[in-house]
C-alpha positions as a Markdown table, in Angstrom:
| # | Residue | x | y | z |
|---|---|---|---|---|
| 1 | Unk | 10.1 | 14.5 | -6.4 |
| 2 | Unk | 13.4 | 12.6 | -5.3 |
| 3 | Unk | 12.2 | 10.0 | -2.4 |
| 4 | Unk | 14.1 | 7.2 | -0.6 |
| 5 | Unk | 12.3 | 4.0 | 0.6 |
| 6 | Unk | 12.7 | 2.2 | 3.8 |
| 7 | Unk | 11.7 | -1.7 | 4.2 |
| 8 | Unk | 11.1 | -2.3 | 7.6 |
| 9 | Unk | 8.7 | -3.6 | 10.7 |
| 10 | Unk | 6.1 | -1.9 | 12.3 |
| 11 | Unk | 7.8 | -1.4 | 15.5 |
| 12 | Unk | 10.8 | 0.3 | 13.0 |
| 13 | Unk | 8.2 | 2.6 | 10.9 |
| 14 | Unk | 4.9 | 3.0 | 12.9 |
| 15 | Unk | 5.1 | 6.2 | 13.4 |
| 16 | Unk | 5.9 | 7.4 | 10.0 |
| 17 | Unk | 3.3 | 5.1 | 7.6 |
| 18 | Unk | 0.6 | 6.3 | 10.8 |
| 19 | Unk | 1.0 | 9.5 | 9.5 |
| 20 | Unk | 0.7 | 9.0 | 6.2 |
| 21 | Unk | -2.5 | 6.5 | 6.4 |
| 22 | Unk | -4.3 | 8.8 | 8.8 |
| 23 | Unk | -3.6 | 11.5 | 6.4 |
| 24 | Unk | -5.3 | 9.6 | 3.7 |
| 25 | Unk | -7.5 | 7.2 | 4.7 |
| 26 | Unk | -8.9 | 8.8 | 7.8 |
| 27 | Unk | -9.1 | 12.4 | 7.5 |
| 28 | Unk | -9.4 | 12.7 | 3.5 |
| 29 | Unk | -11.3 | 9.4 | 2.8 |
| 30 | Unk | -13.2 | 9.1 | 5.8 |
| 31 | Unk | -12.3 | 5.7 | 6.4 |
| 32 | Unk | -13.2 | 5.1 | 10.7 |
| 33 | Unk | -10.4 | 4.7 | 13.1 |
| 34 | Unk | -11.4 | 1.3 | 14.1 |
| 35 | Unk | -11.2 | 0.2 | 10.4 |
| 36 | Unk | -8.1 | 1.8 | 9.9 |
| 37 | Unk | -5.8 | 0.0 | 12.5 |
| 38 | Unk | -5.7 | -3.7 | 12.8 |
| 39 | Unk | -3.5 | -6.0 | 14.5 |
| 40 | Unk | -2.4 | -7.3 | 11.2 |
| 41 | Unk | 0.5 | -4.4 | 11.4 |
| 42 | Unk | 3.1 | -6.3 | 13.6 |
| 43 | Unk | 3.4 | -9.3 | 11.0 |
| 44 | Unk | 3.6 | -6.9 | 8.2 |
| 45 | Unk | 6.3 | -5.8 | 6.0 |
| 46 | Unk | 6.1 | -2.3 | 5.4 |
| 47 | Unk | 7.7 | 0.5 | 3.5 |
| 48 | Unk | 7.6 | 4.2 | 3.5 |
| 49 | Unk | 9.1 | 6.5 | 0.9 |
| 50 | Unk | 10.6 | 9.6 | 2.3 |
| 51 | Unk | 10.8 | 12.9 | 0.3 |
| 52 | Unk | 14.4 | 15.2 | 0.1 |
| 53 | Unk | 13.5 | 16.8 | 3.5 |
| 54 | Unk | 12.8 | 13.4 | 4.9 |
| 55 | Unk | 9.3 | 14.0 | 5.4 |
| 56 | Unk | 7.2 | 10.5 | 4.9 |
| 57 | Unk | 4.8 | 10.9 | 2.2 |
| 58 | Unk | 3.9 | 6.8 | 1.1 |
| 59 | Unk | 3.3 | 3.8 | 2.8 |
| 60 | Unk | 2.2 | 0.5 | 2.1 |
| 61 | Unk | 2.3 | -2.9 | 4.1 |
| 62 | Unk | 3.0 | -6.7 | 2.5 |
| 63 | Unk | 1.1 | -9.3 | 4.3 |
| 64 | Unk | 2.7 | -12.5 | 5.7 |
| 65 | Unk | -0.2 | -14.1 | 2.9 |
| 66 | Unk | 1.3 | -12.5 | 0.4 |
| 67 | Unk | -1.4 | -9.7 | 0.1 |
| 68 | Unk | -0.4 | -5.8 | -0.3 |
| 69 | Unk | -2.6 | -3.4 | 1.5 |
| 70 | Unk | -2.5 | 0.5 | 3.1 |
| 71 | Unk | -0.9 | 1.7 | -0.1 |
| 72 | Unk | -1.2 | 5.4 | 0.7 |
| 73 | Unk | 0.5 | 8.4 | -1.4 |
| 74 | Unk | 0.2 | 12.3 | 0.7 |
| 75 | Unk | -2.6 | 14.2 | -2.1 |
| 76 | Unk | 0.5 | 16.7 | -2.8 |
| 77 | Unk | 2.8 | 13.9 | -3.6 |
| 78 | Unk | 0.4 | 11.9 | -6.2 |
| 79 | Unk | 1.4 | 11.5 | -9.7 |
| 80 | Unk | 4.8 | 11.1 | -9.3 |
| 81 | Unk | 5.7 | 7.9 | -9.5 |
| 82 | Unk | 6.1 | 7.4 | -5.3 |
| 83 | Unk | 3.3 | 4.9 | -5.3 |
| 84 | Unk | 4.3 | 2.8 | -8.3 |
| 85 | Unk | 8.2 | 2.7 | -6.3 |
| 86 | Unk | 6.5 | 1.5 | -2.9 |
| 87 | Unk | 4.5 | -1.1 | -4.8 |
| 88 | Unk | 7.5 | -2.6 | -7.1 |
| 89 | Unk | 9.6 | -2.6 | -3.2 |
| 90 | Unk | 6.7 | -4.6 | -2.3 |
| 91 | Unk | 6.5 | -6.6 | -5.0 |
| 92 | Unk | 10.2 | -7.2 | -4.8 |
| 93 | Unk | 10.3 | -8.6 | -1.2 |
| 94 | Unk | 7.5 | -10.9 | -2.1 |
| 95 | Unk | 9.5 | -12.4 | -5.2 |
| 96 | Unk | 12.7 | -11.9 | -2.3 |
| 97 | Unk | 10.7 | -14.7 | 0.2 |
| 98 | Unk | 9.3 | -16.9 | -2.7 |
| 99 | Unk | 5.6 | -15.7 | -2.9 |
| 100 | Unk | 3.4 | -17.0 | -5.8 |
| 101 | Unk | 1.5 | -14.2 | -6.4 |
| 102 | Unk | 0.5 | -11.1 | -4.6 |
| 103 | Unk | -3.0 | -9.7 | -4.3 |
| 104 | Unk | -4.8 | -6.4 | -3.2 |
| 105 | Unk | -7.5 | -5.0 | -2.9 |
| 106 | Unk | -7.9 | -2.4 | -4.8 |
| 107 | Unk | -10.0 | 1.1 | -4.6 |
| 108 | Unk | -12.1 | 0.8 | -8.4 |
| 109 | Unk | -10.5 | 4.0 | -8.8 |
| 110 | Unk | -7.2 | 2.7 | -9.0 |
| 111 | Unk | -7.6 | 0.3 | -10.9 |
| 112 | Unk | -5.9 | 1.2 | -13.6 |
| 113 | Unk | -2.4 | 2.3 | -11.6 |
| 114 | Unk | -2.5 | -1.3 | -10.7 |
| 115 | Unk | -2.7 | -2.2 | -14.0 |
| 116 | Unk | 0.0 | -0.5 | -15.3 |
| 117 | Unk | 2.2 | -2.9 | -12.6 |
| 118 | Unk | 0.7 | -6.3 | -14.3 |
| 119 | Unk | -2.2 | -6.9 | -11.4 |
| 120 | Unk | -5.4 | -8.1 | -13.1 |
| 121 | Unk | -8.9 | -8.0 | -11.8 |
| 122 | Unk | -9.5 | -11.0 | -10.1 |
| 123 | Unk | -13.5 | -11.2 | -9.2 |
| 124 | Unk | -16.3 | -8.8 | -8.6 |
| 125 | Unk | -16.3 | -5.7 | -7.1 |
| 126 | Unk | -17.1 | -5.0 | -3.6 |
| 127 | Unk | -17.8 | -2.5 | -0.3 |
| 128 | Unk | -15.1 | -1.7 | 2.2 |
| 129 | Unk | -15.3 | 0.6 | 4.3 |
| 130 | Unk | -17.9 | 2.6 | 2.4 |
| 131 | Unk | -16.0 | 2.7 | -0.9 |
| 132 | Unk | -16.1 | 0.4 | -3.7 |
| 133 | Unk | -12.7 | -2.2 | -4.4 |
| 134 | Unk | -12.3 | -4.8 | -6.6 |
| 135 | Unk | -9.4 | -8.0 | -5.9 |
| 136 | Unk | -6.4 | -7.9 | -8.1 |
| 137 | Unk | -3.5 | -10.7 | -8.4 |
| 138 | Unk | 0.2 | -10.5 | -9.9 |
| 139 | Unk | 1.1 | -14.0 | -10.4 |
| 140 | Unk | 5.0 | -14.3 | -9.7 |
| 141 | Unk | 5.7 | -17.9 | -10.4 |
């Protein structure tokens, strides 16, 4: 699948990466509303990758910390490489503005996706939102 990414604000790509994290982390992981949407949105960084008809299918958000977060990838668009392309823009930005390192939490599950990028586990695993994540880092400098 052939996508384009867009770096932008919130105010720029709300209503796009919305779609996408209500998609998957409200209606297909159950994650609650109130959990879902935080005020941590206007300071982010985020990026949303746009399939051939222009239809938003990823999202992901960098922090202002340096932390990556709401990495979300539609169920029909998995396993093609979309995620790994939001997360190396991600990355990228956070090299661009001098960041040290960048750290997520991480779904257990995924664990090894974030591998592949060079995060390693960094402590024990954990409960958010109902589902178990461990910390990851990427040191950049």
């Amino acid at each position: 699948m052939s996508s384009r990414i867009v770096i932008g604000d919130w105010e720029s790509l709300r209503a796009d990466a919305q779609v996408v994290r209500h998609e998957v982390f409200v209606l297909e992981q159950r994650v609650p509303l109130d959990m879902e949407w935080d005020d941590m949105d206007a300071s982010c960084l985020h990026a949303v990758a746009y399939d051939a008809n222009g239809k938003a299918v990823a999202t992901g958000r960098l922090l202002p910390d340096g932390h990556v977060g709401r990495m979300a990838v539609m169920k029909f668009a998995r396993g093609q490489g979309i995620g790994g392309a939001i997360l190396e823009r991600l990355v990228g930005e956070a090299k661009k503005r001098g960041d040290r390192a960048v750290i997520l939490n991480a779904q257990t599950h995924a664990e090894p996706f974030y591998k592949r990028y060079g995060f390693l586990r960094d402590g024990d695993e954990f409960m958010e939102a109902g589902i178990p994540h461990i910390c990851m880092r990427l040191v950049l400098a």
